[in-house]
C-alpha positions in Angstrom: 99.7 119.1 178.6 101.9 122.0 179.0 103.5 122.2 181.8 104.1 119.5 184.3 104.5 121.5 187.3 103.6 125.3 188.5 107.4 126.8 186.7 106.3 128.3 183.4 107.3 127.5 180.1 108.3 130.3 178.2 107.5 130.1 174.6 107.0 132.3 172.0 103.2 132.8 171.7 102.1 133.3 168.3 97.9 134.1 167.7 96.4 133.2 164.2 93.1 135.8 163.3 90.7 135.0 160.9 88.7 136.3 158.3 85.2 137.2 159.0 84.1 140.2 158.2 82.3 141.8 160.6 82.8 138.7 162.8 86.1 139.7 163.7 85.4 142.6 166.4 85.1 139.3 168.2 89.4 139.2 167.8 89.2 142.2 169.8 87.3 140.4 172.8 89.8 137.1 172.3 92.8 139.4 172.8 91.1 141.0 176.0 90.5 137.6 177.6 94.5 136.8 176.7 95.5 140.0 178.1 93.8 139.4 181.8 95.0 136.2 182.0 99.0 137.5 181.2 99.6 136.8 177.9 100.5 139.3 175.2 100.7 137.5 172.0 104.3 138.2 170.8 103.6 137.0 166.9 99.9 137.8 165.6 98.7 137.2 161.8 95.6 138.0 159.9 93.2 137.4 157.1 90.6 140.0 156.2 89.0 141.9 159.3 91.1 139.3 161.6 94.6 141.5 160.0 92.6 144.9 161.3 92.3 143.6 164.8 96.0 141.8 164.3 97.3 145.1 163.5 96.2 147.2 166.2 97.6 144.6 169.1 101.3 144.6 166.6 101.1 148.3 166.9 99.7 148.6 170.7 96.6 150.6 169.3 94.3 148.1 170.3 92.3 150.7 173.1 91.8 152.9 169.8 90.2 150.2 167.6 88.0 149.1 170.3 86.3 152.1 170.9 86.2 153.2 167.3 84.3 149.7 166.6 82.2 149.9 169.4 81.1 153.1 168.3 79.5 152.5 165.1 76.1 152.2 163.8 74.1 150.7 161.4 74.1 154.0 160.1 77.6 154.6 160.1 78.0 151.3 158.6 76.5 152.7 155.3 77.9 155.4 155.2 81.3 153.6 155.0 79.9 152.2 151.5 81.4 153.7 148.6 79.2 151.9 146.0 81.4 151.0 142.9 79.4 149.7 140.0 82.6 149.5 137.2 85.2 147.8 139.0 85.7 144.3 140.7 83.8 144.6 144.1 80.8 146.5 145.5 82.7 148.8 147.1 86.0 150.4 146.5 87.4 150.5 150.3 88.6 153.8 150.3 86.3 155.3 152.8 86.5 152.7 155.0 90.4 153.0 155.0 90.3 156.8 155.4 87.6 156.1 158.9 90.2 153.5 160.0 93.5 155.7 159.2 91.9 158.2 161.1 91.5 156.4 164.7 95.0 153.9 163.7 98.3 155.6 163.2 99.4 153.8 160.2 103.4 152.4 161.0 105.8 150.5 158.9 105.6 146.8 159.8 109.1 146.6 160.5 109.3 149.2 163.4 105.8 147.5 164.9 106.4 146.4 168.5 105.7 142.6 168.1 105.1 140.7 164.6 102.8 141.2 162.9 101.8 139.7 158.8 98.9 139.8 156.5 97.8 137.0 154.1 96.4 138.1 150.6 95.9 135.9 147.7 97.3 137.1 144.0 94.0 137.6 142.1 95.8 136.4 138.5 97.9 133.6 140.1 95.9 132.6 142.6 99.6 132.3 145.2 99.2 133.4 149.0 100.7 136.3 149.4 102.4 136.8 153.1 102.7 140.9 153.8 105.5 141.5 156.3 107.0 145.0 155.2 105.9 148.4 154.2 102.4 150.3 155.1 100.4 148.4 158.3 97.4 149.7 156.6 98.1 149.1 153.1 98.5 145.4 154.3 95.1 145.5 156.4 93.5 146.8 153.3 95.3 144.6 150.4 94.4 141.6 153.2 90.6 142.8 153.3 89.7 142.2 149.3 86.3 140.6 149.8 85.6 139.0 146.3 82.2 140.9 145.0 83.0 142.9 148.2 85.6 145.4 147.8 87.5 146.1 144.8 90.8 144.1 144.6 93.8 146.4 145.5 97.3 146.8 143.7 100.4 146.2 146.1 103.7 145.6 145.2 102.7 145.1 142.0 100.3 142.6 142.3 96.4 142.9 142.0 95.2 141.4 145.7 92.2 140.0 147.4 90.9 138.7 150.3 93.2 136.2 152.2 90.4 134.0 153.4 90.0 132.6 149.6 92.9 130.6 150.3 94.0 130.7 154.0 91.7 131.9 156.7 93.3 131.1 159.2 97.1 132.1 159.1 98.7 129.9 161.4 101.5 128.5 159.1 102.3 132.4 158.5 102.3 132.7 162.3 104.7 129.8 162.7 106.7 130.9 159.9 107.4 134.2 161.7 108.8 132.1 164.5 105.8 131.2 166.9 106.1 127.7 169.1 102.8 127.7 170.7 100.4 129.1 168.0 96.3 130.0 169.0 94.4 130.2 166.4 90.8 132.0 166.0 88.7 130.2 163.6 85.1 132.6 162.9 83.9 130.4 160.0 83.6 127.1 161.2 80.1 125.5 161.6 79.3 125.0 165.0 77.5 121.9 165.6 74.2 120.9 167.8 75.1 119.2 170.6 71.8 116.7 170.0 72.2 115.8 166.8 75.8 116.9 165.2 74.5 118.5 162.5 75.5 122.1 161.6 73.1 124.5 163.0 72.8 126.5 159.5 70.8 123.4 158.2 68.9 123.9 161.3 67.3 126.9 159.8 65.0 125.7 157.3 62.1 128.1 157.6 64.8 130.8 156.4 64.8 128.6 152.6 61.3 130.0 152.4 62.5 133.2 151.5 64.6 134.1 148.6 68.2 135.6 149.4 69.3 138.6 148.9 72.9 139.6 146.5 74.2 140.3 150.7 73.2 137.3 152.0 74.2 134.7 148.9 78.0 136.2 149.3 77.6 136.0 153.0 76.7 132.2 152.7 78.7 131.6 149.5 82.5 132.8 151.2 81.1 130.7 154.9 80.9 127.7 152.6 84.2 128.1 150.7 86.4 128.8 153.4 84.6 126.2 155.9 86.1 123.8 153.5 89.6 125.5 153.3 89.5 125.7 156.6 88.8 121.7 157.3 92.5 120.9 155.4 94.6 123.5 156.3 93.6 122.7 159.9 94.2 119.1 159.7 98.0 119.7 157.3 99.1 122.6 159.6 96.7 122.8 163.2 97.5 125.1 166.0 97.9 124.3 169.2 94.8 126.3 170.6 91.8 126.3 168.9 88.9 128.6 169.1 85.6 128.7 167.9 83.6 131.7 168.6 79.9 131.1 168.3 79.0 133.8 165.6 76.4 132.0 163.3 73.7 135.1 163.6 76.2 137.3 162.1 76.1 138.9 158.9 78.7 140.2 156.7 78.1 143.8 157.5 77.0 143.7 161.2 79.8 146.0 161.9 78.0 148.1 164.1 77.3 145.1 166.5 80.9 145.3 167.6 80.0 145.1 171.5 78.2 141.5 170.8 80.8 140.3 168.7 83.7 141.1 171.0 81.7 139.5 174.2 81.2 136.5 172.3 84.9 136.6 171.6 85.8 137.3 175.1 83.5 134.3 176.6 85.1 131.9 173.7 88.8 132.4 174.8 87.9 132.6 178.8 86.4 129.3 178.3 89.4 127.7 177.6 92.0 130.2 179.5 92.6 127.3 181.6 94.9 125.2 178.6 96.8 127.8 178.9 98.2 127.7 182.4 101.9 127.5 182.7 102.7 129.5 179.3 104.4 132.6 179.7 
């Protein structure tokens, strides 16, 4: 219980976004649900695609994101790919940063207008790495290292990758920045059949038939690693808010089904708006 009578509590909101891939548009439809019912994280963080959608609400660019993502196609999707076949990831990134740079105003962290950090994992060490200074976009990108994906990048010195390997869902970086009630969006986490509590992917056994692809064996591969990471940094570190959008038909590069993926996200948060009543 929050609140024990109709005054509001005023707390420091802090909203934990993780990674995804193309699952996160649906961060965009979370934030939208938060927004109509008052509340305007002050503190967000971000793994992977949840540190895109993280930036834009730090930076108030959110509008601009939206309707870039909702905008794309499959074929614009592709044409995002810039194929690398020497380094460490199918892609290299670059293009995709340059389409983003050019509908996000890149911004020093430090003058954002609320909180904002990335998580990224040293590729050599294997430490999290928490980005809060310098390029926005540098951090969205150095947060967004897909292993077999996209290339790692170099930051600060450091060769990066993806911050799902090791914390997919930032909320001890959003408490760290000084959150008291933390939400956090969890996009890997199996959702279960109400029947017979089993995860629905072993529901889908006529799918074994056929062999998967190199897209689909990473796809199922990173949902299986960070489902696991997910279960203990949940239980040694949980939020207060947890949400669960139902996502399990999407693939890792179903980017251009933005419009699904931020309904889906919209309904999940709505669903539980009510929790919230009495924060401020």
């Amino acid at each position: 219980m929050i609140a024990t009578d109709k005054t509001a509590i005023s707390l420091r909101i802090g909203l934990a976004l993780g990674s995804g891939s193309a699952r996160g548009w649906s961060h965009i439809g979370v934030l939208r649900a938060l927004y109509e019912h008052g509340i305007t994280p002050a503190i967000i963080t971000g793994s992977s695609t949840g540190s895109l959608v993280a930036a834009a609400h730090a930076s108030e660019q959110l509008d601009a994101l939206e309707t870039w993502a909702r905008d794309l196609t499959k074929m614009d999707v592709w044409r995002l790919v810039d194929a690398n076949f020497r380094g460490g990831g199918f892609m290299r990134g670059n293009r995709l940063m340059r389409a983003v740079g050019e509908h996000l105003e890149d911004r020093p962290i430090e003058s954002l207008a609320r909180k904002f950090g990335a998580v990224a994992v040293d590729l050599y060490s294997g430490k999290e790495v928490w980005i809060q200074s310098g390029s926005m976009l540098d951090a969205v990108r150095a947060s967004s290292g897909l292993p077999g994906l996209f290339t790692p990048t170099l930051h600060g010195g450091r060769w990066l990758i993806d911050g799902g390997v090791v914390n997919p869902v930032p909320v001890s970086l959003c408490r760290a920045l000084g959150a008291d009630y933390v939400i956090a969006v969890n996009l890997n986490r199996p959702q279960m059949n109400d029947d017979e509590h089993q995860p629905l992917v072993e529901q889908n056994s006529g799918q074994q038939n056929n062999e998967p692809g190199v897209i689909d064996v990473m796809n199922m591969t990173i949902g299986i690693m960070q489902r696991q990471i997910d279960q203990g940094r949940m239980h040694s570190d949980p939020p207060d808010l947890l949400i669960n959008p139902h996502l399990d038909d999407f693939q890792l590069m179903d980017f251009h089904r933005a419009a699904e993926a931020i309904e889906v996200g919209h309904k999940a948060m709505s669903q539980v708006a009510d929790q919230l009543t009495g924060i401020s």
